[in-house]
TORKESE-884483 format. One line per 10 residues: for each residue z negated, y negated, x negated of C-alpha. Coordinates in steps of 0.001 Angstrom, whole numbers, plus 500000, padded with zeros to 6 digits. Example, Ala and Ser with C-alpha at 12.3 -4.5 7.8 and 13.67 -1.06 7.14 Angstrom:
2
492200:504500:487700; 492860:501060:486330 $
This chain:
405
854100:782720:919015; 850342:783471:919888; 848874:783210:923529; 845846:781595:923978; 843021:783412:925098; 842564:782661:928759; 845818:783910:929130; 845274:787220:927536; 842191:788041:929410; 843783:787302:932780 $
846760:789866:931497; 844287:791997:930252; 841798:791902:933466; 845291:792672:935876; 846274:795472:933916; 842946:796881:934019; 842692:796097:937642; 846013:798351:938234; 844921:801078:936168; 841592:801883:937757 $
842658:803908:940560; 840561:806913:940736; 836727:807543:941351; 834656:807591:944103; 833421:804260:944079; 836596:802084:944310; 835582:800175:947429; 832898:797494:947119; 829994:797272:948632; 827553:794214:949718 $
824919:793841:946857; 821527:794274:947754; 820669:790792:946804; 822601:788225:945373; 823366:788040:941785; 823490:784808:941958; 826658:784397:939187; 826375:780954:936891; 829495:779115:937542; 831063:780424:934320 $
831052:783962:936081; 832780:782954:938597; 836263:783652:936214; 836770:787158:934464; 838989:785283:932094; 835911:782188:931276; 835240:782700:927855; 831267:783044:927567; 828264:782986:924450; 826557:785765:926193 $
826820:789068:924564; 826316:792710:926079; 824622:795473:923861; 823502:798759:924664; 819626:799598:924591; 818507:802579:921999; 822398:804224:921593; 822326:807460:920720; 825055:806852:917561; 824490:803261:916039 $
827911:803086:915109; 828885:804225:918419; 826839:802242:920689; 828883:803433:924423; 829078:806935:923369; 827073:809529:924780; 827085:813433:924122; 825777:815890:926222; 827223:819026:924450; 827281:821932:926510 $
825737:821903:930249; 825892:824012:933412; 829031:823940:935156; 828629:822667:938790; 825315:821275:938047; 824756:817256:938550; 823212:815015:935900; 821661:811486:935990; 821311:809187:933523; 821165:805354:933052 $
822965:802977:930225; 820890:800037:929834; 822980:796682:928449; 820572:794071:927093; 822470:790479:926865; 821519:788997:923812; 823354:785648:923704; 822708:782559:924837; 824597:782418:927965; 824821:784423:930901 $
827681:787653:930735; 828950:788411:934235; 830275:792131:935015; 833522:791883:937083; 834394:795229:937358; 833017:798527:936436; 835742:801921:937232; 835084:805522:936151; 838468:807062:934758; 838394:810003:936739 $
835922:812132:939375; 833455:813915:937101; 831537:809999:936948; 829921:808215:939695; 828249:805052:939462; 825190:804815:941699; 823771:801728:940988; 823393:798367:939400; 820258:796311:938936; 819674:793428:936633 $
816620:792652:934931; 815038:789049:933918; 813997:788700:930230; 810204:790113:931516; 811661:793206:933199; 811794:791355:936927; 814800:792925:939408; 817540:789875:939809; 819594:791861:941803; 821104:795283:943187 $
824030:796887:944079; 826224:799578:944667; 829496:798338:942873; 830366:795289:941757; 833922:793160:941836; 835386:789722:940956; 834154:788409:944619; 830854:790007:944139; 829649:789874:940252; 826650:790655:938548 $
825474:787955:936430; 823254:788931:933139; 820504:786225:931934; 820078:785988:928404; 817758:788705:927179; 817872:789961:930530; 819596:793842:930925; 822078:795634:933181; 820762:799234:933902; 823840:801081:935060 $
822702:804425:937093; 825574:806986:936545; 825962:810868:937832; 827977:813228:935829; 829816:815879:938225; 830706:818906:936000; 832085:820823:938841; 835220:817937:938636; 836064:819077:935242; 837924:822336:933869 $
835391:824973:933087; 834575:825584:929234; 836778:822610:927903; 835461:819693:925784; 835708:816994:928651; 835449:813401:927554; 834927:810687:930396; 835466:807240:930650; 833803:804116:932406; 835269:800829:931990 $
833022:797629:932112; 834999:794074:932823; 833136:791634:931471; 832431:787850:930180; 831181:789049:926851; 831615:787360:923793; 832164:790067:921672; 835423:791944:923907; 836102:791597:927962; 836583:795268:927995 $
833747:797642:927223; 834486:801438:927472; 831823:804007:928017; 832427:807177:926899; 830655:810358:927782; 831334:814044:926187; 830431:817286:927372; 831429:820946:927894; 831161:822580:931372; 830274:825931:930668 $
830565:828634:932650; 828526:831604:932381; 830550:834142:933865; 834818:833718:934331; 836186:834296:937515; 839053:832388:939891; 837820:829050:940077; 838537:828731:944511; 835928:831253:944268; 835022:833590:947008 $
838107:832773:950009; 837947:834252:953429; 840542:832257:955331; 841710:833074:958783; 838778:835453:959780; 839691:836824:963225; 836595:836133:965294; 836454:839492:966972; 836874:841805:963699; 835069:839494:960712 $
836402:840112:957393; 835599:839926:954179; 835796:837996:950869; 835996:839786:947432; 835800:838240:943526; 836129:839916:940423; 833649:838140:937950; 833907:838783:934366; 831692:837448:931127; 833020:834560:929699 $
834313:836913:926419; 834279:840348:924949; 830918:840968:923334; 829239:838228:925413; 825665:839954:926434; 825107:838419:929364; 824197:840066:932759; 824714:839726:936471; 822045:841521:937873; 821639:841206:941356 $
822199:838640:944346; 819334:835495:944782; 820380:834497:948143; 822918:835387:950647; 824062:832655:953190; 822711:832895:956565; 824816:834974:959047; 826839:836804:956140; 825979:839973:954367; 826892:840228:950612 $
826873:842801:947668; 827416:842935:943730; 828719:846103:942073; 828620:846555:938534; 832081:848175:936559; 832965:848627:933432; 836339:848896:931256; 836690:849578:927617; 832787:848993:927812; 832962:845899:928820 $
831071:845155:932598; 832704:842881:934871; 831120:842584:938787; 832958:842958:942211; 831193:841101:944789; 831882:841203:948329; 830610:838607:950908; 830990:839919:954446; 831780:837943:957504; 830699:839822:960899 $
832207:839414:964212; 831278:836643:966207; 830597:834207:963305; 831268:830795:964536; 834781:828870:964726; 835611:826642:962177; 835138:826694:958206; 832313:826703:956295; 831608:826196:952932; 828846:827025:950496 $
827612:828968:947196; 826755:832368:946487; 823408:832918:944233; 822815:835390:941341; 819998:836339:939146; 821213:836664:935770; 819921:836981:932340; 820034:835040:929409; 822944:834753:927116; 821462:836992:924878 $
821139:839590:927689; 817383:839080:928489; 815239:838880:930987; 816209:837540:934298; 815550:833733:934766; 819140:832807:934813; 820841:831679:937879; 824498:831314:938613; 826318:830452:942152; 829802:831235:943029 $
831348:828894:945817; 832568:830454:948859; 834692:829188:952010; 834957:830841:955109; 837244:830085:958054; 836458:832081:961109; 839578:831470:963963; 841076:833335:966836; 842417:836758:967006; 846119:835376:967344 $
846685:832817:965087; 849797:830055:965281; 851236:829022:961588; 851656:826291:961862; 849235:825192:964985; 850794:822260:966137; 854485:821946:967337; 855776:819596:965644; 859221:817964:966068; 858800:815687:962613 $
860782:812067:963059; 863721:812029:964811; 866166:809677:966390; 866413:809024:969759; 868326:810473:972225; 868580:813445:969491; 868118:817092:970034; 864739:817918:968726; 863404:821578:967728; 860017:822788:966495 $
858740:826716:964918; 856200:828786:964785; 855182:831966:963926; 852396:833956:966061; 850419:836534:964496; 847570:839001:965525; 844927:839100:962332; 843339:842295:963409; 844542:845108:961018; 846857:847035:963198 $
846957:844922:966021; 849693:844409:968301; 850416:841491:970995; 853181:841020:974028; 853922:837172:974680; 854438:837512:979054; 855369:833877:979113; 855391:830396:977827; 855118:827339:979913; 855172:823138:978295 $
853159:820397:979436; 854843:817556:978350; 855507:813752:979244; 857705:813085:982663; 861269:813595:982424; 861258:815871:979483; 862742:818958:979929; 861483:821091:976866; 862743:824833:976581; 860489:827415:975064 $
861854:830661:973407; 860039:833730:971416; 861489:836716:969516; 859362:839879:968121; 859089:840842:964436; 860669:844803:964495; 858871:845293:968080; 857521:848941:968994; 859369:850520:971509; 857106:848703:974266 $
858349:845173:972689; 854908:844691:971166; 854873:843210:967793; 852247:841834:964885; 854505:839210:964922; 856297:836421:966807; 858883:833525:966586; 857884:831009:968811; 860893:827655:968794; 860499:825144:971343 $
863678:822262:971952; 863898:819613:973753; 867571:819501:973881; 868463:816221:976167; 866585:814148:973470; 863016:812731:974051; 862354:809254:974920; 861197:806309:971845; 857531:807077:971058; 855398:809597:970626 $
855985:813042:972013; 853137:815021:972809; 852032:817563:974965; 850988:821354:975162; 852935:824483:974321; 851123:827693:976890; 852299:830739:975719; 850269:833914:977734; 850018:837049:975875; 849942:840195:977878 $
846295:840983:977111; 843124:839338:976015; 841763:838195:972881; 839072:836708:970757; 839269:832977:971364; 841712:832996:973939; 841728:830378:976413; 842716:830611:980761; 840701:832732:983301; 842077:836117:981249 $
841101:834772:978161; 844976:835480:977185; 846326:832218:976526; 847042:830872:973207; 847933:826982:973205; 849991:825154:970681; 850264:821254:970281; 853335:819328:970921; 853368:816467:968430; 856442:814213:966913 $
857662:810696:966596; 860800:809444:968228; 862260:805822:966611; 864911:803789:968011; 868564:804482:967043 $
């Protein structure tokens, strides 16, 4: 038994409504100007005379194919696909979904038949179509993200169109290309996590050529992020080179993470000259001396009238540093009576340790709601980014979620 054709485009336009899930542009935005759609448009499943074709393809045969071979991983590219309707009716665009984060879609605009903006916009759905005059064209602005793809693999992307054209609902662009990346090396690259604020630290990467033989050259750093020092040294094994570099973080950097690239001048792939350029991305994450994994205390979701518990561990980041916990006092809601308890990690004979279990209970239940308040704990001496007068406190979070029995 066949199904008519209204009926397969509205089973074809849900499933491809449910499978378009990922991309940066899933939430729609207010056109620029109206698109005014014909009344026709108004249905992704209207059957329509108007007929989308792409403007100057690259293959003939493969009109929504493009190929842009081999490119610069982690560099951006723009490029339009133009759509010229060439019926006699108009061809509204319902929907238009990149299959995964190395496409965005930027823009829409429509041209009249003489080249004269109809409309805008930044995305397009069934409540807000784009409507294509005959012999007028949809110029689809896209950005290919390399950086979203695995390095040095034949990538192909996809961008699904939802239309009212005659020829299929569905149109699929596809786009080809090969991230390359000059120079191998982990692909977090340079990771300085948990900096203590009062010591710095230091971030190293081992970068290699992409293959034996490869002639390729790092040759020095371009430009080093403000307020870090860094440094490229050049090895060698079984005469092949392969580069260290080290980026440094001093004390006193500023709290918080920060994120960024590393510059090199290289030379060509044949080993020439010194034109090339390659970045490495870095993160940095600059906190206290004494660190609590994990920060908050968190109880989780329990039950009321329930015993609750929450862990942590304390630690002092500076190399051979040791810390003494005097006392730990809660701030919590009325009526709570929380009980705080820490242990040392194989403590020195003054009970100093790197380490420290921190558990705090709350063992007559907490009341239905949230629970939340503030865990004190004083260490016995200062320390970079301690809070209270002695700069020796260290404060933890009380968080958790108490339902009903």
């Amino acid at each position: 038994m066949s199904m008519n054709l209204p009926i397969a485009r509205a089973l074809l336009a849900a499933a491809l409504a449910a499978s378009m899930g990922c991309g940066p542009n899933d939430a729609p935005t207010e056109p620029d100007a109206p698109a005014g759609p014909s009344a026709r448009a108004q249905d992704p499943t209207a059957d329509s005379a108007g007929r989308l074709q792409v403007v100057d393809p690259e293959n003939p045969r493969r009109p929504f194919f493009v190929d842009f071979g081999e490119v610069t991983w982690g560099e951006v590219i723009d490029w339009e696909t133009r759509l010229t309707n060439v019926g006699p009716e108009p061809v509204a665009l319902f929907s238009a979904q990149p299959a995964c984060g190395c496409t965005r879609l930027m823009r829409f605009t429509v041209l009249s038949s003489d080249g004269e903006k109809v409309a805008s916009a930044q995305s397009v759905s069934s409540q807000r179509p784009l409507d294509v005059p005959p012999g007028g064209t949809l110029v689809m602005r896209q950005q290919l993200v390399t950086d979203k793809a695995f390095p040095n693999e034949n990538k192909l992307a996809l961008i699904r169109l939802l239309t009212t054209s005659a020829d299929e609902p569905i149109h699929t662009l596809e786009v080809r290309f090969i991230p390359m990346r000059r120079f191998y090396h982990d692909q977090n690259g340079l990771q300085a996590r948990a900096v203590p604020v009062s010591h710095g630290g230091e971030a190293k990467l081992k970068l290699l050529t992409r293959s034996a033989g490869e002639r390729m050259r790092i040759l020095r750093i371009a430009d080093t992020p403000a307020g870090f020092t860094a440094r490229v040294e050049q090895l060698s094994q079984s005469g092949q080179p392969y580069w260290l570099v080290y980026l440094t973080v001093p004390p006193l950097a500023p709290f918080g993470v920060q994120r960024g690239s590393l510059e090199f001048v290289t030379t060509d792939d044949d080993g020439e000259g010194e034109d090339g350029r390659y970045r490495v991305p870095y993160v940095v994450q600059v906190v206290p001396d004494v660190s609590a994994t994990p920060s908050v205390a968190s109880f989780g979701l329990v039950q009321e009238g329930a015993p609750a518990q929450a862990t942590s561990e304390l630690r002092a980041l500076v190399p051979g540093a040791r810390l003494g916990v005097r006392s730990a006092t809660v701030e919590g809601p009325d009526g709570v009576r929380f009980e705080a308890s820490y242990e040392p990690e194989r403590p020195d004979d003054a009970g100093r340790s790197a380490r420290w279990s921190v558990t705090l209970s709350a063992p007559d239940g907490l009341p239905v709601g949230k629970a939340t308040g503030v865990l004190r704990l004083e260490l016995d001496e200062p320390f970079g980014g301690g809070k209270g007068e002695g700069g020796n406190v260290l404060e933890l979070r009380i968080r958790g979620q108490v339902q009903p029995r």
